[in-house]
C-alpha positions in Angstrom: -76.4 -32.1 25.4 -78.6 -29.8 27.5 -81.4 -28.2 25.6 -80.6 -24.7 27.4 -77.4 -24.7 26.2 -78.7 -24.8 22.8 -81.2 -22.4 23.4 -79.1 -19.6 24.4 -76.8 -20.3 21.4 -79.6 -19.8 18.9 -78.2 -16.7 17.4 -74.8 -17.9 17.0 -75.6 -21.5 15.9 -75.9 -20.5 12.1 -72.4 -18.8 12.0 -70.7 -21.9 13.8 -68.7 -24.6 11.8 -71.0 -27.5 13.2 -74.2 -26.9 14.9 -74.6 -31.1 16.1 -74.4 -31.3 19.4 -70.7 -32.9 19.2 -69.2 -29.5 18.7 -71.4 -27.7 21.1 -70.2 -30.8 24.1 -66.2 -29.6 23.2 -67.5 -26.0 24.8 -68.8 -27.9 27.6 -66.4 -29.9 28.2 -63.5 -27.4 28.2 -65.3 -25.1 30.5 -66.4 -28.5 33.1 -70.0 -28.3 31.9 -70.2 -24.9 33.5 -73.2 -23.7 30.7 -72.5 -19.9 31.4 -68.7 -19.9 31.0 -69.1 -22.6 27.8 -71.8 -19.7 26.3 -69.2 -17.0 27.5 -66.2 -18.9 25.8 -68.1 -19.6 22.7 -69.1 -16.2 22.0 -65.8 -14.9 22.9 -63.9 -16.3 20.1 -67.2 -15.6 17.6 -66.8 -12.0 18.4 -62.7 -11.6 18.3 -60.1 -12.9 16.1 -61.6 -15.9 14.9 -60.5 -17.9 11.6 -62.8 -20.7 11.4 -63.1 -21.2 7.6 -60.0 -19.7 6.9 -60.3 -21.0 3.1 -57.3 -23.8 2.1 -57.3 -22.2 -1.3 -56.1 -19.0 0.8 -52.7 -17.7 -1.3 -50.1 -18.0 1.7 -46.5 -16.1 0.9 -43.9 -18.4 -0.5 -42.3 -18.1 2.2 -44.5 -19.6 4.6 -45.0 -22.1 2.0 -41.4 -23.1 1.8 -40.1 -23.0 5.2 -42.9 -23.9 7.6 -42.2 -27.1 9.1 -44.6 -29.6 9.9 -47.7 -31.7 7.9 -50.8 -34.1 8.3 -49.6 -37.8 7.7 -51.3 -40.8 8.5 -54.0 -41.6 11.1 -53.7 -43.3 14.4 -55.2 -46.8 15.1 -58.5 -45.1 15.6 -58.6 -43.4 12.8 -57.8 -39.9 14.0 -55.9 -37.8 11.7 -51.7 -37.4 12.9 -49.7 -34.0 12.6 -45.8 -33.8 12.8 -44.4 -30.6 14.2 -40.5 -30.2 13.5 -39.0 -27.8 15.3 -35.3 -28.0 14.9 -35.2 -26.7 11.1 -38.0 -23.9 12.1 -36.7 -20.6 11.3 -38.7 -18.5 14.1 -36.7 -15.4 13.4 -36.3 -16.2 9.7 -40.0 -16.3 9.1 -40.8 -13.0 11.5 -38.6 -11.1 9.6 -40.2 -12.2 6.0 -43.8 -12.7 6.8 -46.6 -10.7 9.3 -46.6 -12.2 12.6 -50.8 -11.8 11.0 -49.9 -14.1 8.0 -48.6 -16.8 10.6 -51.3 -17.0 12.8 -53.7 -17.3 10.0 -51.4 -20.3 8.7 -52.1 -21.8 11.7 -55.5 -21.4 11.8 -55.7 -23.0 8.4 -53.8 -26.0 9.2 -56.4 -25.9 12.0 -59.1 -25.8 9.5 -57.5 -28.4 7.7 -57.8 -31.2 10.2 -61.2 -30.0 11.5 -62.0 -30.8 7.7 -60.2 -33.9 7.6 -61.7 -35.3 10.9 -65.3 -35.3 9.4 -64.2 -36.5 6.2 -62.8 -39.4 8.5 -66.3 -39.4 10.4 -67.8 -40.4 7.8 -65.2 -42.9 5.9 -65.2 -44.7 9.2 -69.2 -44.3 10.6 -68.1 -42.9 13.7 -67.5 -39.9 14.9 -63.9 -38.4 15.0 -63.4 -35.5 16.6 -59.4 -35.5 17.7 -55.9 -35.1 16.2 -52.7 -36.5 17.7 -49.8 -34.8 17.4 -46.0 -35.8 17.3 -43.5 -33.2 18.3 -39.8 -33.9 16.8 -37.2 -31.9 19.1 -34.7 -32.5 18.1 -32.1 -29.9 17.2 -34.2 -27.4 19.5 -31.9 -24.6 20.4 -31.4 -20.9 22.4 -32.5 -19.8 18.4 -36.1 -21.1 19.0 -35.9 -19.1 22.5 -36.1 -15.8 20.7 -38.4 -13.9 22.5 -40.3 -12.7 19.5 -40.8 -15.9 18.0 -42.1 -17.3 21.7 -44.6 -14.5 22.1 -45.7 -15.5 18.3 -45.5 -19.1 19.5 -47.6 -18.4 22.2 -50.3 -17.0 20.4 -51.0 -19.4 18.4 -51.4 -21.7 21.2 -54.0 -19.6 23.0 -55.8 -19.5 19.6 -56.2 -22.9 19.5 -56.9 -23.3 23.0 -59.9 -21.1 22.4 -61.1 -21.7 19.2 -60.6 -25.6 19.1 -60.9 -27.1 22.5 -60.8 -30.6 23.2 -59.5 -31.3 19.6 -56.5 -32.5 21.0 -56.1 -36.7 21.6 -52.7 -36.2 22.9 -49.1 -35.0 21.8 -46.1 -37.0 22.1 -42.5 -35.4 22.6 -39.6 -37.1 20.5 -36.5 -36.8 20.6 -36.3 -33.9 23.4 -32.6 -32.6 24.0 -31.7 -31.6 27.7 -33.1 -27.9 26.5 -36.7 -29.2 26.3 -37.6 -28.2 30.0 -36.8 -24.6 29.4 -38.4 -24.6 26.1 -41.6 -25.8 28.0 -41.4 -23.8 30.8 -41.9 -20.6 28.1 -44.8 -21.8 26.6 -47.0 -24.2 29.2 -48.4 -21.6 31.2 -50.5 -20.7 27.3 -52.1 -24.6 28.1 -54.9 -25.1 29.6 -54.1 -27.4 32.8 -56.2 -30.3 30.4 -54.1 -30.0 27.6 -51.1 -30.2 29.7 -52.1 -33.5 31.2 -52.0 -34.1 27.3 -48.1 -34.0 26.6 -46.3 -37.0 27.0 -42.3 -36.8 26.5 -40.8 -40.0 25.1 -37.9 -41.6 25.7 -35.3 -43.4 23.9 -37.8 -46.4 23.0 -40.0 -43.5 21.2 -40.3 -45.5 17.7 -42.2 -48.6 19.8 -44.5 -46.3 22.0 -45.7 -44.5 18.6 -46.7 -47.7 16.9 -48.3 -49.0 20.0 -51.0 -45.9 19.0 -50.3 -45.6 15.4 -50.1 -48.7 12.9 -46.3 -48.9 11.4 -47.9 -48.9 7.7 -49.3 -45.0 9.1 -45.8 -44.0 9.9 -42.9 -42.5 7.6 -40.0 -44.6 7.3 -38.2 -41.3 9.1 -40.5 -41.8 12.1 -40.2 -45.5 12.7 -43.0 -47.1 10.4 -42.9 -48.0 6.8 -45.0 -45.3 5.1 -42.6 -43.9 2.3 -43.6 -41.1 -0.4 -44.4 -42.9 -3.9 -41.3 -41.8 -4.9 -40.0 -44.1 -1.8 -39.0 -40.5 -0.3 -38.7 -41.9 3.9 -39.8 -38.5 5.7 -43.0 -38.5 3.3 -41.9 -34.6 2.1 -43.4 -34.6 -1.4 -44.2 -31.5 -2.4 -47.8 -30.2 -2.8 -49.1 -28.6 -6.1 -51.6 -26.1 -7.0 -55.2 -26.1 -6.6 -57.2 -26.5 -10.0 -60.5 -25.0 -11.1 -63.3 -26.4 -9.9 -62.6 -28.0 -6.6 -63.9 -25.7 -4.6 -67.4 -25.6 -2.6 -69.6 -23.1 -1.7 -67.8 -22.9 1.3 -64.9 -22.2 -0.3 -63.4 -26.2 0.9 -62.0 -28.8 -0.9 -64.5 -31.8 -2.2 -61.4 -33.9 -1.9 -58.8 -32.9 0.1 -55.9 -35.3 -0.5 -55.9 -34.9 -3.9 -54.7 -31.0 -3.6 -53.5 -32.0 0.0 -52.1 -35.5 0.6 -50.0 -36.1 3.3 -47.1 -34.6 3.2 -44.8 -33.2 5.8 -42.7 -30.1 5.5 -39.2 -29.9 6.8 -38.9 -26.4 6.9 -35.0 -24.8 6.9 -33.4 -21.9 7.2 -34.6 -18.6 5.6 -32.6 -17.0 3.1 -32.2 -13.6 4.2 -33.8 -12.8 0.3 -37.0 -13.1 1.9 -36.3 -10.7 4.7 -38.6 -7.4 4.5 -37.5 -6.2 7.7 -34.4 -7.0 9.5 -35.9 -6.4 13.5 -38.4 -6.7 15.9 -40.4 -4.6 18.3 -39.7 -6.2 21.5 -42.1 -5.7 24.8 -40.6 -7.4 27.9 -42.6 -7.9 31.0 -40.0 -6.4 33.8 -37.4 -3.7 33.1 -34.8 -1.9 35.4 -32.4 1.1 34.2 -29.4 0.4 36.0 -26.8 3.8 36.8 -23.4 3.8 36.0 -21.4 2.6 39.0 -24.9 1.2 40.5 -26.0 -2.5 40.7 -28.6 -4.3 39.9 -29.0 -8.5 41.4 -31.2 -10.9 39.0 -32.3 -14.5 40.3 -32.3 -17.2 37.9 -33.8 -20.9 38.2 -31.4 -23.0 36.5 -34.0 -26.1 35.0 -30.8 -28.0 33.6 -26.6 -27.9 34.0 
């Protein structure tokens, strides 16, 4: 790590998650070593909107609780911790409508949190240093529901947050299970990825369940998923339920000593919201290009069709 770079970060250094100079290369790396635009980056996010320490004991609505999909589970075969996303059972417009688009970001930023946390507990279990998640995407059941422009922009967000708050945390993310309305899905969203990130995203085919285990060991793998992991109540899609946090396991810093004990792995299905939950029934919506078209006038639109 170049001593100048540390230098000029002196009066940020105490305020950062990590000060060794594995965190501080991440910055580097994600800006090409360029120590201006890493310094510029850094501060950028330490100045804005950031989360970092978003606490785990942090009292998310119920209804996040209940019906955001995804969950840590396992690790790959070099120990790096593994998140499922599942995005057919996400409610998008379900959970806009009963939670602050504010209360979902910070979610994020906590599950975030959560496998920063989980990589250095793995660091040192292992006595090396792990410093990237994999990530497995299940598609299936995506549909023109989880096109709904509010819950893209949301969407979006979230990925520019991590982009800028946690770069090169990614190992790599694997597509399952993509129906034939994955490339339009994509194209919504990619342009929020880095052009490093991207080069990141592999979509699987039909042999999925064989490429996973090639990177993730079968035992590290829910039933649901291809592998043999199961729930200790033999539940397949390892969806056990998490209790609350007692007294006492908190540090200073307001993290968990032991986080699989009030965390194990566990992965949330999500489902649809029951409208119960709902404290508002729409959504602002900004588009980028708008035309008022006159009675009697017309108005042509061109369209790339991505798939028949």
């Amino acid at each position: 790590l170049s001593p100048q770079f540390r230098k000029k970060l002196q009066d940020v250094l105490p305020s950062l998650p990590s000060q060794d100079d594995y965190f501080l290369l991440k910055w580097l790396r994600a800006r090409s070593f360029d120590l201006p635009k890493a310094e510029a980056m850094l501060r950028k996010v330490r100045g804005a909107r950031c989360f970092w320490g978003t606490p785990l004991c942090w009292d998310r609505p119920g209804v996040i609780r209940k019906y955001m999909s995804g969950g840590l589970c396992g690790y790959d075969r070099e120990g790096s911790p593994v998140r499922y996303e599942i995005i057919g059972p996400l409610d998008g417009k379900g959970l806009l409508f009963s939670a602050s688009k504010q209360d979902l970001i910070k979610n994020k930023f906590r599950d975030c949190e959560l496998l920063r946390l989980e990589c250095e507990q793995q660091s040192e279990k292992l006595g090396k240093k792990i410093e990237m998640v994999m990530m497995v995407y299940d598609c299936e059941g995506l549909g023109l529901k989880h096109l709904w422009k509010p819950a893209v922009d949301t969407y979006g967000e979230i990925l520019s947050m991590f982009e800028e708050n946690y770069p090169e945390s990614l190992k790599r993310l694997f597509i399952v299970k993509a129906p034939k309305l994955f490339p339009v899905a994509y194209n919504l969203v990619k342009h929020f990825l880095s052009e490093d990130t991207r080069k990141k995203v592999v979509v699987l085919g039909s042999n999925w369940k064989e490429v996973l285990q090639k990177y993730i060991d079968p035992a590290q793998i829910p039933v649901e998923y291809g592998g043999t992991l199961t729930d200790p109540d033999g539940d397949p899609k390892c969806s056990s339920k998490v209790g609350g946090a007692p007294a006492g396991f908190f540090r200073s810093a307001g993290h968990f000593l032991h986080l699989h004990i009030l965390y194990p792995f566990q992965i949330n299905y999500g489902g649809d919201v029951p409208q119960h939950y709902y404290v508002r029934d729409q959504l602002a919506q900004k588009y980028e290009h708008s035309v008022v078209v006159n009675r009697g006038s017309s108005h042509q639109v061109e369209y790339e069709i991505l798939f028949p």
